[in-house]
Every structure is written in C-alpha cells, then in structure tokens.
C-alpha positions in Angstrom: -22.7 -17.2 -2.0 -19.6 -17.6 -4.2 -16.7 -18.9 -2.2 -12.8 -19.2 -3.7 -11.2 -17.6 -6.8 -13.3 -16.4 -10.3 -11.4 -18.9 -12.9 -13.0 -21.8 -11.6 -15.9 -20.3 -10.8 -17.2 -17.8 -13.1 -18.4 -19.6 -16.1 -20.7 -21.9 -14.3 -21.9 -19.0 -12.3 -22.9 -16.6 -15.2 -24.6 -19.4 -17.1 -26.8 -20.4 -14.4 -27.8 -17.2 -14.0 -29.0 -16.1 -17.3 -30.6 -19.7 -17.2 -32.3 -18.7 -13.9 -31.0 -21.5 -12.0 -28.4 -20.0 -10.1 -27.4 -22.6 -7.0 -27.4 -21.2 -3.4 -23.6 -21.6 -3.1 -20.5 -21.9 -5.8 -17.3 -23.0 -4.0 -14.2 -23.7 -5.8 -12.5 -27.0 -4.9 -9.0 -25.6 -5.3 -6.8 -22.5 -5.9 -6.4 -22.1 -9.9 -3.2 -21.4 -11.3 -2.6 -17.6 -12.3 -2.5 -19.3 -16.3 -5.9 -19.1 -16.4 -7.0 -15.3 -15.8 -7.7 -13.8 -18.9 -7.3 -10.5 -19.9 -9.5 -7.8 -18.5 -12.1 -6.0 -20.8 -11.0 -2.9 -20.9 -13.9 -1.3 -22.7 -16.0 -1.8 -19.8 -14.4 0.9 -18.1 -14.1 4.8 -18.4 -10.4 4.7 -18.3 -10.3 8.4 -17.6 -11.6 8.4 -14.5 -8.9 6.3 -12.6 -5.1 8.0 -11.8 -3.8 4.4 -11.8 -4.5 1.3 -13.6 -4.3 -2.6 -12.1 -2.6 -5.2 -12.9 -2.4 -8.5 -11.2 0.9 -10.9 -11.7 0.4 -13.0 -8.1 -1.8 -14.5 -5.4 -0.3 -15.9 -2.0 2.4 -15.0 0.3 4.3 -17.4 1.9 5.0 -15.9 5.5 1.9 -16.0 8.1 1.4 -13.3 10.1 -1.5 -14.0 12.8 -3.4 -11.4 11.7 -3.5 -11.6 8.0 -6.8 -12.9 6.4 -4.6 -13.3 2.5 -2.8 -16.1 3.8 -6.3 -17.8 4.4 -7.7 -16.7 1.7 -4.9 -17.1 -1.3 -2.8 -19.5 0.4 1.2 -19.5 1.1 2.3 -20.7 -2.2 2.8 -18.0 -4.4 0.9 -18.3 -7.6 2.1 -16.6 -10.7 1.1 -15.3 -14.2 3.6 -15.8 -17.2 5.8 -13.0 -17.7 4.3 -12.9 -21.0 0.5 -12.6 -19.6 1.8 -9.5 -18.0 2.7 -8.3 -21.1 0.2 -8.9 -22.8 -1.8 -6.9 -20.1 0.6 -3.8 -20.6 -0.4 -3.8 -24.2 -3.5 -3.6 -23.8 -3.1 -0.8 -21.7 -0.5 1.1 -24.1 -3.0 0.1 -26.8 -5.9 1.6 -25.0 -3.9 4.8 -24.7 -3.0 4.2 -21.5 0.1 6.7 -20.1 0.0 7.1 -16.6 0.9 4.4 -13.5 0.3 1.1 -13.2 -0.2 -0.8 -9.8 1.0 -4.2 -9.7 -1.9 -5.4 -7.1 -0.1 -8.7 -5.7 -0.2 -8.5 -1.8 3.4 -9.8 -1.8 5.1 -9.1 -5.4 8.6 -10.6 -3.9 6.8 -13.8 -2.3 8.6 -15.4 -5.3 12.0 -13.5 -5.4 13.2 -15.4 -8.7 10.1 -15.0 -10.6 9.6 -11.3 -9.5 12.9 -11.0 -11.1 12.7 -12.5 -14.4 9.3 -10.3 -15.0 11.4 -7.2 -13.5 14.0 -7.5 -16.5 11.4 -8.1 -18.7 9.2 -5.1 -17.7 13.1 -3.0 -17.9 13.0 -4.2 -21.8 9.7 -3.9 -22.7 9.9 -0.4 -21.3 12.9 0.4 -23.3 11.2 -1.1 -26.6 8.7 1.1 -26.0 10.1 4.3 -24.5 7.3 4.1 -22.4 6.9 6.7 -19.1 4.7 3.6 -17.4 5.6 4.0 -13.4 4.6 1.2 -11.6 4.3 0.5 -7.7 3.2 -2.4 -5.5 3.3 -4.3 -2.5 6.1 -6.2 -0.8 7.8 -7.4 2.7 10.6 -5.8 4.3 12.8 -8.3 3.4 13.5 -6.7 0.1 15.6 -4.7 1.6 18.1 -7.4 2.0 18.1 -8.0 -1.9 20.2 -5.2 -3.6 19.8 -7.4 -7.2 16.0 -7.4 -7.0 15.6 -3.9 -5.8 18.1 -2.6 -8.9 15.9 -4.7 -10.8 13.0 -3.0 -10.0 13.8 0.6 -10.5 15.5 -0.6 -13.7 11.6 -1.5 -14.4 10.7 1.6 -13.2 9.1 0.7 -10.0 8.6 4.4 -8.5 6.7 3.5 -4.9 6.1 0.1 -2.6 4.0 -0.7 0.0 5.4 -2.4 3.0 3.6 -4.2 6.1 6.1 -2.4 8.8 3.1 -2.6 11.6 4.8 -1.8 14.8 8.3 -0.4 16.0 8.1 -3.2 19.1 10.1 -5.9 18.2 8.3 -8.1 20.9 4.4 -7.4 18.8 6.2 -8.4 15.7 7.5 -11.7 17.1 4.2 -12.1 19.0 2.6 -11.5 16.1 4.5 -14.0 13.6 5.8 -11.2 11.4 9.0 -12.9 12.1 10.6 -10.9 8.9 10.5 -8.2 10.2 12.6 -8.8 13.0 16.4 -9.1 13.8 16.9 -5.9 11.4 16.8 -2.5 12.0 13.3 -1.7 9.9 14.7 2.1 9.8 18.2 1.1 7.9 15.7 -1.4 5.8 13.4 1.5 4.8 16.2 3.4 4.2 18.2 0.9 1.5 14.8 0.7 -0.2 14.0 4.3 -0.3 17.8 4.6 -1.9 16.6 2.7 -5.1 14.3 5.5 -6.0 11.4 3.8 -4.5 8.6 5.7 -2.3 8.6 3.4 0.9 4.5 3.3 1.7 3.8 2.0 5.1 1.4 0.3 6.8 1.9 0.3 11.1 -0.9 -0.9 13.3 -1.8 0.0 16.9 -4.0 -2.9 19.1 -1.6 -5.6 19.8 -1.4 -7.4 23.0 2.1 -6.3 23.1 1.3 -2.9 23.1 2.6 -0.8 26.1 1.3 3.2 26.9 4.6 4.8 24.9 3.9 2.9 21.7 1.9 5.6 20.5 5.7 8.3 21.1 7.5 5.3 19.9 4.9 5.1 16.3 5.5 8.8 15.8 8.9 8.8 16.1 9.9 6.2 14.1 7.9 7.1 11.5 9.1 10.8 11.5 12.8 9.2 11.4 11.7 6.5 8.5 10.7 9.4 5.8 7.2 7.7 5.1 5.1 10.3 4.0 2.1 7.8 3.4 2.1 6.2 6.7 -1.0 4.6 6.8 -1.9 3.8 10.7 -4.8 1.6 11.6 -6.0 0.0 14.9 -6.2 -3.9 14.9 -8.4 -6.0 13.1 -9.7 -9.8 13.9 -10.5 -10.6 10.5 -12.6 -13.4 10.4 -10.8 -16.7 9.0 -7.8 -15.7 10.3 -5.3 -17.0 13.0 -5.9 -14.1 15.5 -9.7 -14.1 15.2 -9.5 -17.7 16.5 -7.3 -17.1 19.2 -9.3 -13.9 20.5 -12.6 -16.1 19.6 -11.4 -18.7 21.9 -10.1 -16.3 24.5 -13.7 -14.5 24.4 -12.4 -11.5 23.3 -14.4 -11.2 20.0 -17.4 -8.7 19.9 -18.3 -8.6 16.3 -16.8 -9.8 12.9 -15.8 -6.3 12.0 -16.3 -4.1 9.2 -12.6 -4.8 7.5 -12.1 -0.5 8.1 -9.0 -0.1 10.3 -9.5 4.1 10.5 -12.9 4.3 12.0 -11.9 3.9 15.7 -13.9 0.6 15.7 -13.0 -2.5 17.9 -14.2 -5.7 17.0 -12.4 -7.2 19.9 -11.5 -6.6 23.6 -7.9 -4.7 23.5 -5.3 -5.8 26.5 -4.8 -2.0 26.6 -7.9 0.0 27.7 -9.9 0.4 24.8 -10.5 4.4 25.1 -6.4 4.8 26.1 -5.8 2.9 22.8 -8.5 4.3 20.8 -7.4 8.3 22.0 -3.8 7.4 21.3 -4.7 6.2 17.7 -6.2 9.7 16.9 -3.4 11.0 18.7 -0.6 9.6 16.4 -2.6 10.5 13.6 -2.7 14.1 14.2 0.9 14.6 15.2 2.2 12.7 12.1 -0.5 14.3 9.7 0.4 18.0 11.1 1.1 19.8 8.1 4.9 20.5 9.4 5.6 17.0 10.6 4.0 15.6 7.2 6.4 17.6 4.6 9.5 16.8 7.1 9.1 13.2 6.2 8.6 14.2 2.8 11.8 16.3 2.5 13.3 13.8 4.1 12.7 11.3 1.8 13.0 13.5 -1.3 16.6 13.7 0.1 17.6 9.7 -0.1 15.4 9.0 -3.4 16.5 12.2 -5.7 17.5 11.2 -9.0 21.1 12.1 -10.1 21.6 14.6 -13.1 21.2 12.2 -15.9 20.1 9.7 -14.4 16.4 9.4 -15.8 16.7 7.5 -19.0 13.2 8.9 -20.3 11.8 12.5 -19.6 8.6 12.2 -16.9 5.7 13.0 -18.3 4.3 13.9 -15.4 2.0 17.2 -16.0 -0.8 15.6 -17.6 -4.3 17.5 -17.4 -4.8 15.2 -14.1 -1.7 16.4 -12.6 -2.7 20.2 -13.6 -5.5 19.5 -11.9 -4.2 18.3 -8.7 -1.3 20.7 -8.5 -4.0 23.3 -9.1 -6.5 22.3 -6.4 -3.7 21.9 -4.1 -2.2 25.3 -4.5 -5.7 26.8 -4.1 -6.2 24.9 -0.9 -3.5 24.5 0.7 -1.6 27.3 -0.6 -4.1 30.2 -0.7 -7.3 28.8 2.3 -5.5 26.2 3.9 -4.7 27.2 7.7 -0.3 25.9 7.2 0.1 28.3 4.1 3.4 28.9 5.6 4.4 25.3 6.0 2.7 25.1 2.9 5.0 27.2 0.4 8.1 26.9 2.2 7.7 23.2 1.0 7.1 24.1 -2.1 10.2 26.2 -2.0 12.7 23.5 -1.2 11.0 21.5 -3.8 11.8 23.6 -6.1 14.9 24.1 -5.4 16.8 21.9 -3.4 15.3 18.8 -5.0 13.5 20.2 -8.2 15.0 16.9 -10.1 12.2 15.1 -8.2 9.6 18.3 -8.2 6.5 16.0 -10.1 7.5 13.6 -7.0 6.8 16.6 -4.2 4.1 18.2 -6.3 2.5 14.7 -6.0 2.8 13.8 -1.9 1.4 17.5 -1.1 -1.7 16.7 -3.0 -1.6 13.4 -1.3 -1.1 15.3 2.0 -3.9 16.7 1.5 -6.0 14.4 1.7 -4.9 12.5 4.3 -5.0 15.7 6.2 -8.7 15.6 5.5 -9.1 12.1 6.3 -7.5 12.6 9.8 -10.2 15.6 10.7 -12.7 13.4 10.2 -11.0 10.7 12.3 -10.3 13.4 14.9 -13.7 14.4 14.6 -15.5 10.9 15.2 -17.1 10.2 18.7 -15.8 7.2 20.5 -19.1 5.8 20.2 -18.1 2.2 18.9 -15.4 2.1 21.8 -15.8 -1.2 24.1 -16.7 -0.7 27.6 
C-alpha cells in the first residue's frame, strides 16, 4: 500500500522492489513541494493515441467543500510548479511533435490567483515565440468569474474551455454543503462572464443532497438549458471515503458501502433524505431531457453565440482539421447525420454552424462529436436497472 504523493515516495519504492524487499506499506510524512516532479518520459507513451495531453502546474485547493475527497487528499494550500517547469513541460511536448490540446490537470488552477497569473502571461509569450496553435483547458471555481484580469489573461494564453464545480442551482445545498463560493452570486451571470472570454464553461451539477427537494430535478434542467453548458456533466452524490460528508453520514448511519468513486451508474453508497428510487428516476430523468438531441445543440448554439470570436480576432489560424478531427467530423456525420434517429436536429445544427457562427465552426464540429457520445452514455444510463438502489 503506497499512501501520499510519488516524489517522496517513488525512489524508495522502485528500489525495493527490484531488490525484492518491497515493505507492506510506503507513507509519505508530508506533501512535497510541486519543485520536485520531474518531467514526464514521454517516450513511454504512444502519443498518437491520446486527443489531449496533461500537464500538471498545482495540487490543493483552498476552499472545503464537504464532499470533496482533494481537499483531504492534496490539502488547502495550493502547491505550485515554477513557471519555468511548466515550460519546460511544453517543450517537451512541442519537441515531441506535439500540436493538439493540452489539459492543465490541477483541480483548482485559480486556488492561487497571482501565481495562475504570472504562468498565464507567460504561457501568452511563450505561445507568441512560438506561433504555436497549443489550446489549453482546465479546472477552476466559479469565483473566476469575478476576476476580469485573470480571465483576459487566460484566453490571452489561449485557454479555450474550463471546468467548473457549479453542483446544484439551490442556494441552500450549496451553503449546506460548504461550497460557500458559489453563493451570493448569480451562477448564471457568472457562467456567462466566463463564457464571454472565449472559454467553453464545462460543468459539473450533482443531485443527492440533503437539501434536495422533488423540483430540483425541473430546477437542474432549466438552469442548465439557460447556462449554455453543453458538457454538463450530472452525477448523483458520492461519500467518498476520507472526506467530511462520509464522516458525517458514517456517524449518522447512513453509509452502506465505500463506493465505487463512479457518480453515473445510479449507485448509492449512502441512505438519500429523498427516497432513493424518486432520486435515482429523477437522475436518469434530467439526463435524458438535457441529453435530447434538441435540448443538447440549444445549449450549444447558445453558447456559440456569447464565445464567437470577432473578425480578426484570432491572432493564429486554428489548426483544427487534423486527421483526428477528420476522423471525428466523419464518424459524426455518418452517425448522426446519415443513421442517427435526430437527423433533423442534426443538420439544422450544422446549418447554423455554418453559417451564423462559422468563425467558431471547428468549435461546433467538435461538441456534436462530443454530443454524441454523451448521447450514448445517457442510453446506457437510461438503460441500467435500479438494481443497486437502497431499499
């Protein structure tokens, strides 16, 4: 069992093994400093294979939300790399031939607002040296909407999407929750600035809390409709082990297993306050209305509308039909477009696309592919017994 981060762990731990006296347990006695990760081997992987590449710049996060198992695990100090580790990383990459997106992987890029700013401009410059078409997306909390230099910063960068921890349209699950930055704001006027800097707003909502009444599940719909999310990822409640709300439901005997970590299989690992089929049926239920393929390409349109480049805008010409892309465009055309059930729905999207925002047509190409498959995934959800459901 290896417990804690690699740096401090990793070399003791590989040389007992090829030693053969690998210890039971390796626990690290503190949090390492992000100075310490080295650069990743890139030759151990098949670079071609992947749409997006990774790259780390933080650990930590320093809100705490009750249900969030990061907090426990990277702490609420924000740990950084140096801007010029970063860097380094991107060269490697552009070295390795690298062309396509980049996903900074930090949980909270903004936990440290001044640092994620000095590595913005300096992402802006190295991208300028280079001419490079990197795009680059991560993940963040709302309150970056109330930052107009940071968020200029990043599409200066060329930050292109950003996932957000939205969770519920109930004010009263967010303050019961902790996700106290979320509150006292409108989240739709938030989602909105964001979106107007040219970045994809990603969302994550979450059905399950205690707080949770029977018209959350009209209430999740519309607001994400009026938010223009097309990736709104919705998940039931999890009690992660090690965090806050395990302990409370664990002390309220509420907990039935330590879950699997998957928040779209329709499994409980706790006793709901809402009755566990009501919730579970209206989970499915929000899924299916949002992931219709009309309500879908509304939000896309919508969005399309509030993120459109102006003429002349782009300082670099996208390179965006790479044989991936070709691909993608190609399977969803043949899919959706000639089998799929919406062809209707389908091409009049592609219509406006082309048309009433065709400076952002890679952008649209790219959500009805991703449409796609979370039209797939939400058949499958739809098509799953309530087996796991507590009675």
């Amino acid at each position: 069992m290896v417990i804690g981060e690699a740096e401090s762990l990793i070399a003791d731990l590989a040389r007992d093994l090829e030693q053969g006296t690998a210890k039971p347990m390796y626990q690290a006695t503190e949090r390492p400093e992000m100075s310490t990760s080295p650069l990743p081997d890139l030759s151990l992987l098949k670079m071609r294979r992947y749409s997006t590449m990774a790259v780390q710049y933080s650990r930590g996060c320093p809100f705490n939300c009750e249900f969030c198992d990061i907090i426990e695990i990277y702490g609420r100090r924000p740990r950084t790399k140096a801007v010029s580790q970063v860097l380094a990383e991107l060269d490697q990459l552009r070295a390795a031939g690298w062309r396509e997106a980049v996903f900074i992987v930090d949980d909270n890029f903004i936990g440290n607002k001044a640092r994620a700013k000095e590595l913005c401009a300096a992402l802006a410059e190295w991208r300028n040296q280079y001419r490079t078409n990197f795009d680059f997306s991560t993940e963040a909390s709302l309150n970056l909407a109330d930052d107009a230099e940071l968020m200029q910063l990043m599409k200066d960068a060329g930050f292109k999407s950003v996932f957000l921890g939205i969770e519920t349209p109930d004010e009263s699950g967010l303050i019961a929750t902790n996700k106290l930055q979320n509150t006292r704001r409108s989240l739709l006027d938030s989602i909105a600035t964001i979106q107007s800097y040219g970045m994809q707003v990603m969302g994550g909502f979450i059905l399950g809390f205690d707080t949770d009444r029977e018209d959350i599940f009209d209430r999740m719909v519309e607001f994400i409709q009026k938010s223009g999310i097309p990736i709104a990822m919705v998940g039931l409640l999890q009690a992660m082990p090690g965090t806050q709300l395990f302990r409370r439901l664990w002390r309220e005997g509420r907990i039935l297993d330590a879950g699997a970590g998957d928040n779209t299989d329709d499994k409980l690992n706790f006793l709901p306050k809402m009755d566990a089929a009501q919730l579970v049926e209206g989970y499915r239920s929000v899924l299916k209305r949002i992931y219709s393929c009309e309500a879908y390409y509304e939000r896309v349109k919508l969005y399309l509308s509030r993120t459109q480049p102006k003429r002349g805008e782009q300082k670099f010409k996208q390179r965006w039909l790479t044989r991936g892309n070709a691909q993608a465009i190609v399977t969803s055309i043949v899919r959706q477009g000639i089998f799929g059930r919406s062809q209707w729905s389908y091409w009049k999207f592609v219509a406006a696309a082309a048309t009433r925002y065709r400076r952002c047509f890679p952008a649209a190409m790219t959500l009805a592919v991703m449409g796609y498959h979370f039209q797939v995934m939400t058949k499958r959800v739809l098509a799953g017994a309530l087996d796991s459901v507590p009675i």
